[in-house]
N, C-alpha and C positions, 0 to 999 in steps of 0.2 A: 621448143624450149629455148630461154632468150641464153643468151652466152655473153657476160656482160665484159665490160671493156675497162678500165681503167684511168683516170681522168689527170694528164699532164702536160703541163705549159698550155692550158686555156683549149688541151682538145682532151677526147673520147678516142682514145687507143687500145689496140689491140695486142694485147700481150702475145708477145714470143713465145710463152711456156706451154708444157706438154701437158701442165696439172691442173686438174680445177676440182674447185670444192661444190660438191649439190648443195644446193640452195634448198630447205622443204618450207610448205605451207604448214604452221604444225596442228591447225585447224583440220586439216585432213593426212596429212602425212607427205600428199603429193609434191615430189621435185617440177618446184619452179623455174627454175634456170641454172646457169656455173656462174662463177665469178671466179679469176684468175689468179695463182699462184703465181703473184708477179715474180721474176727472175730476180734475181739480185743487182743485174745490172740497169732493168728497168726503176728501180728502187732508187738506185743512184742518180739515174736520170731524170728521177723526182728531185732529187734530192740540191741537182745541179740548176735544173729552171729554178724553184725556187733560190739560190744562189744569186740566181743572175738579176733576177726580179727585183730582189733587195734593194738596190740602190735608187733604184729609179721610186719606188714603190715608199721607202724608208723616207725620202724627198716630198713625196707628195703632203700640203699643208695638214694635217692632224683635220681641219673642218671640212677635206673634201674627202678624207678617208672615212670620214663617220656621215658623207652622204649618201653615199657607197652604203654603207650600211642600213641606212634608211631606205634605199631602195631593197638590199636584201628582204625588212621587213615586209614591208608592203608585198614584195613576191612569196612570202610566205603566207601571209594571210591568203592571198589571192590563187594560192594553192591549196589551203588548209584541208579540202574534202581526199584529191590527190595522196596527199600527202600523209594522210588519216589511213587511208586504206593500202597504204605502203606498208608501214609500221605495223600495222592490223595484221596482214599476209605475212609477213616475213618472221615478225616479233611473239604473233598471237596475243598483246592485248587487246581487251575489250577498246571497243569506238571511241567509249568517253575516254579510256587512260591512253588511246593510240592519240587522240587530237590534243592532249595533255602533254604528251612526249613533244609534239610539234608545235603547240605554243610555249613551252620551256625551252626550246630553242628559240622563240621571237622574245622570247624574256631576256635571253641573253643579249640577245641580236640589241635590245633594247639599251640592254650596259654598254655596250661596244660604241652605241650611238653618243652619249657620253663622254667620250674621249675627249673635245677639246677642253675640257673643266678637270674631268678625272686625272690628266694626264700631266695638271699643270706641279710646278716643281714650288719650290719657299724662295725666298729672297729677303735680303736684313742689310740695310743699309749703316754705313757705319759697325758693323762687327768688330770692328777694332778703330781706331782715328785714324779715319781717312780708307779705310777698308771696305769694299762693298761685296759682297757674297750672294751667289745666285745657286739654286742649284735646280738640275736641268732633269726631265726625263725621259731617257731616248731608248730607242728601239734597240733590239739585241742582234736580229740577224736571224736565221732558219730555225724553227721548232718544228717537233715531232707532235702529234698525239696519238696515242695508241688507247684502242674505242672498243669496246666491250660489247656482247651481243645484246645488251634486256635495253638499252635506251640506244633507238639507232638515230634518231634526231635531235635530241635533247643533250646529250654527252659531243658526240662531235660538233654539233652549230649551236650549244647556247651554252655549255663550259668552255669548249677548247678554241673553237676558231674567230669568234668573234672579236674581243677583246684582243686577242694576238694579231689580227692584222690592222684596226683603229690604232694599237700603238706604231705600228709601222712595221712589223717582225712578216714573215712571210711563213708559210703551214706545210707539212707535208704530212699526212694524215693517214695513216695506217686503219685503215675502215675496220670493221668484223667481219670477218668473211664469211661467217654463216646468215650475218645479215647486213649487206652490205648496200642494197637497195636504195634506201632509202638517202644512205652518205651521200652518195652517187649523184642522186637525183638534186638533191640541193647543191652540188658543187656548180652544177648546170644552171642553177638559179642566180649564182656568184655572179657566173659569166656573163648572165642578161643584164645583170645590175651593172653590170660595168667596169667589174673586177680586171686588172691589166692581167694577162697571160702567165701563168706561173706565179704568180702571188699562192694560189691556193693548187694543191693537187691532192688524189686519194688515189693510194693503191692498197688492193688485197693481196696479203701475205702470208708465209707462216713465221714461226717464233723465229728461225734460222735466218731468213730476210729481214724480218724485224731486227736483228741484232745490228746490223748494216747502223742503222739509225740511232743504238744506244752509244756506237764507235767512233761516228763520221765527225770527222776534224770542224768540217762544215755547220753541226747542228747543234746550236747553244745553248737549248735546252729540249724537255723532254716533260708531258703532262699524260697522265695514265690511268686508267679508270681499270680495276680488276681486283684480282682475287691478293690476296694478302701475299702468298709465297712466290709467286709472278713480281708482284709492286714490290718489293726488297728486292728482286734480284736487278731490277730493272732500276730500281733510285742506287745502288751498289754498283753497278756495271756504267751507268750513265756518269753518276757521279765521279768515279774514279778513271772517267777522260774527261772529268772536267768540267760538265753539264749540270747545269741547272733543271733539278728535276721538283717534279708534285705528283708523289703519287697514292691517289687515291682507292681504298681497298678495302677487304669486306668488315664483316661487321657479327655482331651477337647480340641486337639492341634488344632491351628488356623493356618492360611497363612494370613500375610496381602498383597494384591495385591497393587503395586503403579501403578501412571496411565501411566508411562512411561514404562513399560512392553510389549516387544514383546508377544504381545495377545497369537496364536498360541500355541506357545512352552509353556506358562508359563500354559495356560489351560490344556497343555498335561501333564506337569507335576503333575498338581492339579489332573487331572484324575489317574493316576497311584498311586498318595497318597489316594485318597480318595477313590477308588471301589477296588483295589487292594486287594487281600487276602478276596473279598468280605467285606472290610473295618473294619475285622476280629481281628485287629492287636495293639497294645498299640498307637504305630506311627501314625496311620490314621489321614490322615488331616478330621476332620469332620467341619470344618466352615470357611468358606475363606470372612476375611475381607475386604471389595474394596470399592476403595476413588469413590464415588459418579462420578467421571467424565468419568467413563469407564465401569462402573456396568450393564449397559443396555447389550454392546456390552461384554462385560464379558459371562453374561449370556447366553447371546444368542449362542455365541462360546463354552460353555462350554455344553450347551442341543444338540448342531450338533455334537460332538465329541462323548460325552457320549452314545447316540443314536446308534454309528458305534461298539460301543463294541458285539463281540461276545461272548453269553452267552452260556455256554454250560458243560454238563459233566465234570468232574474235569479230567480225565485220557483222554481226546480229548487231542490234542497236539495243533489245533487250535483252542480250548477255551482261552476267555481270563476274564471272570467270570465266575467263578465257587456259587455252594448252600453254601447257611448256613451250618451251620457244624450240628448243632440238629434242632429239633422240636419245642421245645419251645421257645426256644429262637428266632428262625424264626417267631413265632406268636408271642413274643417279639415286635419283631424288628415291625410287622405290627400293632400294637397297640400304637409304637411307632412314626410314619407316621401318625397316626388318627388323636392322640393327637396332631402333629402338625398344622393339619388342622384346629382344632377345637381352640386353640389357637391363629388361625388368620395370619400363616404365610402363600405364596402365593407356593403352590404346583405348581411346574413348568416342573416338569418331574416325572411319578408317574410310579414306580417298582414294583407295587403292582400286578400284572394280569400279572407276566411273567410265560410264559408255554413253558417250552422246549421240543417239538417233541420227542416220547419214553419216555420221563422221566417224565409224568405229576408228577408222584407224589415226583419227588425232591422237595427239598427245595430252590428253586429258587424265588430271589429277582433283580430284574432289576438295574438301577443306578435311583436315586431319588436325586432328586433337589428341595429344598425349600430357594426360595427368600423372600425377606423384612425377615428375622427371628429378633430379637430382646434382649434384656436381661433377658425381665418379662418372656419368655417363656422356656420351661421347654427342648424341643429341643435345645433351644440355651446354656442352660449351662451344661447341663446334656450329658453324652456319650450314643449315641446307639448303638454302637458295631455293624455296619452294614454298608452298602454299599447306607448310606444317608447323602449328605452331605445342609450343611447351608452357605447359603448369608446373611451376613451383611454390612449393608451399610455404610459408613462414610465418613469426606469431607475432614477429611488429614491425615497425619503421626502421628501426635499428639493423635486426637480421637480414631483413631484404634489400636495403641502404648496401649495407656489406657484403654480401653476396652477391651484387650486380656488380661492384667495384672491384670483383676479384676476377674476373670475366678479363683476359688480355685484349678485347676489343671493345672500341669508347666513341664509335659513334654517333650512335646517337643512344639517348634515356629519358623515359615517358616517366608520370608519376600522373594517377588517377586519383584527385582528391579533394573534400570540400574546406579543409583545413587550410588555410593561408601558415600559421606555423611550419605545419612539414612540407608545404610545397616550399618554401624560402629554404627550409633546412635541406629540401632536396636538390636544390637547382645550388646552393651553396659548397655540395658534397657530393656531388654524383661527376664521376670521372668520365661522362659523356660530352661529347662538344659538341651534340645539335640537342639543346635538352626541352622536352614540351610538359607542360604542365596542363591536365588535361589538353591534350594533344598528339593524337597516336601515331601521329606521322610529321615532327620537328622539324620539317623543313624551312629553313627559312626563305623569302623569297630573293631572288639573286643579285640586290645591291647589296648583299653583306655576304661575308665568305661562308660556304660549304665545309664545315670545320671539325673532321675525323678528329677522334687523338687515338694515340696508344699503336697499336700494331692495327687500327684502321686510316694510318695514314703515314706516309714517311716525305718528308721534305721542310720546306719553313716555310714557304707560302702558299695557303688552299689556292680555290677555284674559286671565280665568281667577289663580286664585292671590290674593296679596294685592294686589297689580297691581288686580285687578278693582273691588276694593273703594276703592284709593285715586281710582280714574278715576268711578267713581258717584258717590262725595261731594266732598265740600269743608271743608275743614278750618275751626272755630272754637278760637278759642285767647281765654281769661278769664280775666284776671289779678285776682283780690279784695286787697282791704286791710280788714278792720277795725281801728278806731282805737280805741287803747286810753286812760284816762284821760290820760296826758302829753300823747299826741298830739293830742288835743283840742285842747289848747292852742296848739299851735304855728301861726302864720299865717305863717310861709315855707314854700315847698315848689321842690325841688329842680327843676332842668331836666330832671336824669337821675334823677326820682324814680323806686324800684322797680324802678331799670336795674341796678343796683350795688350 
């Protein structure tokens, strides 16, 4: 069993502590390795390389730090299979959404390469007579990211890390410690590329270490990928020492179906949003609202479909669901299914009794459908972060319009429909901020920012896009004057000199 080590100032160390966390495959159950409850003062030690790294690193030209980064890419591609089947063991998706995880981090890895153009500041000659005004955009100095288990390569190296060292900021990276594998292993790809020592490090922690990082005098800011009541304490706690934080967090995304919807295709889409990634994912459609006139045959089409998914093994090439990624959370998600029941909504397709041949003891969850769901219930407004999704019912554009908007989370919002009117009226009035119009999964691709609202996001600048870039630096603005012979002379000077 491997016993993994912790990655700082350009090496592979070996933690001091007494703790570590089992690693499982959730494909089968079996503990693959520990990863380390870093100390607190090893945390620091992260925290101090990076420190030191700064200067030299914040120094280097903007066009050699984004070569840097183009060699990151190329060792991604060049690992892609590696790196697939990291993700697959540790996370449990399927192959195609594991090698997905790992090109969404070279998507990133892509924006970061961008830096010398992205990064450039305005400039206005004459702003005032004789006034010239530059404004600069420089690096901040040490950021945290703190990295979630369901995207172990796509959230850490193509949200968090890329962009923050192209601007010149230096990373210290609080990986997932139930799936930490994968952080790991790309840090190691940094180093080949030629990353200087301590620019980038990752350690495994719990909340109690992690705090270490929302405190440290040292760390400028702080970017967070999790669950909503985590994300407020951490943009509240970071903030109020002064930290620029982004923190991104869960979600309750709806599809309203209209009734003029090719049935078919739109339930196919709904399925790939919704059991997708084991429905694992911020995006996940978990409740698709449908106008009463179509809802029967909705369903109906949407339980034959669901039903054809092949569940199987994450590293099968033809699975197309894959396990929960942990344990508890899997008994989570099946307490989550109870409570539905018991709440009165109509279990229509029940995931709970699936056993996949070899692998009884994965953490396998089937596709789960619950009809009539409602608002009073706790399924209906609350995320399960699993592979169940919700039918509500309503009789038009208007009710279901309203009824997704009263939802405290504004992710993202789907709209299924052949109408060009209600799609304009939907993407006009729908309080999502990734909004897809036929399109069950609104992602955008990552030159534009990844843009939560509501209580699925707390901060002023997302992730990814130019968003990214304005949240790494800090803006300088240089107003020059030289004085011409007249002005030489003059010993009055204005209050509102080179204001006006």
């Amino acid at each position: 069993m491997e016993k993994l080590k912790f990655f700082s100032n350009g090496e592979y160390r070996e933690s001091q502590t007494t703790v570590y966390y089992e690693l499982h495959n959730p494909s089968t159950g079996e503990v693959t390795g520990m990863a380390p409850r870093c100390t607190e003062a090893e945390v620091k030690e992260a925290v101090e390389a990076a420190k030191a790294a700064y200067p030299s690193w914040s120094a280097t030209p903007v066009a050699k730090r984004a070569q840097i980064l183009y060699r990151v890419r190329e060792l991604l591609m060049e690992h892609m299979e590696e790196l697939t089947m990291l993700v697959a063991r540790e996370n449990g998706k399927t192959w195609p959404e594991a090698e997905g995880d790992v090109l969404k981090a070279k998507e990133g890895t892509e924006l970061a390469t961008q830096a010398p153009s992205l990064m450039m500041g305005d400039s206005l000659m004459d702003a005032s007579s004789g006034f010239d005004t530059v404004q600069y955009r420089e690096p901040m100095g040490v950021f945290a990211g703190i990295v979630p288990v369901n995207f172990p390569a796509m959230i850490p190296f193509g949200w968090m890390t890329p962009v923050c060292l192209a601007c010149g900021n230096t990373m210290v990276l609080k990986a997932a410690s139930l799936t930490p594998m994968t952080a790991l292993r790309i840090a190691g790809l940094y180093k080949e590329a030629g990353l200087p020592d301590g620019v980038l490090n990752v350690v495994t922690c719990s909340r109690e270490e992690t705090k270490v990082l929302l405190e440290h005098p040292d760390i400028k800011g702080i970017t967070f990928v999790g669950s909503t009541a985590v994300g407020k304490y951490i943009y509240e706690t970071a903030a109020g020492n002064g930290k620029r934080v982004q923190a991104l967090c869960q979600a309750k995304n709806h599809a309203l179906i209209m009734k003029d919807v090719p049935l078919e295709r739109t339930v196919a889409g709904v399925i790939n949003s919704a059991f997708g990634c084991a429905g694992q994912r911020c995006m996940a459609l978990s409740c698709c609202v449908v106008e009463e006139d179509i809802a029967d045959a909705f369903v109906e089409e949407l339980i034959r479909q669901a039903k054809e998914i092949k569940i199987g093994p994450a590293w099968e090439k033809t699975s197309k669901l894959g396990p929960i990624t942990y344990e508890a959370h899997y008994k989570e998600i099946l307490a989550d299914i109870e409570k539905g029941i018991k709440e009165g909504a109509s279990l229509v397709l029940d995931g709970r009794d699936c056993v996949v041949k070899g692998y009884e003891n994965g953490y396998f969850i089937g596709p789960t459908v619950f009809d009539h769901v409602s608002e009073n219930m706790s399924i209906g407004r609350e995320e399960i972060f699993g592979p169940v999704l919700c039918v509500k019912r309503v009789k038009n554009f208007e009710e279901g319009l309203s009824l997704m908007n009263g939802n405290p989370y504004a992710n993202g919002s789907v709209i299924f429909t052949q109408s060009g009117y209600y799609a304009r009226e939907f993407v006009r009035h729908t309080d999502g901020g990734m909004v897809g119009v036929n399109v069950g999964i609104p992602v955008p691709i990552g030159f534009v920012p990844f843009a939560g609202h509501k209580n699925s996001f707390f901060g002023d600048l997302h992730c990814l896009g130019k968003d990214a870039y304005r949240f790494f630096t800090e803006s300088k603005c240089v107003t020059t004057r030289w004085f011409d012979e007249e002005e030489k002379k003059n010993k009055e000077v204005s209050t509102w000199d080179g204001t006006i």
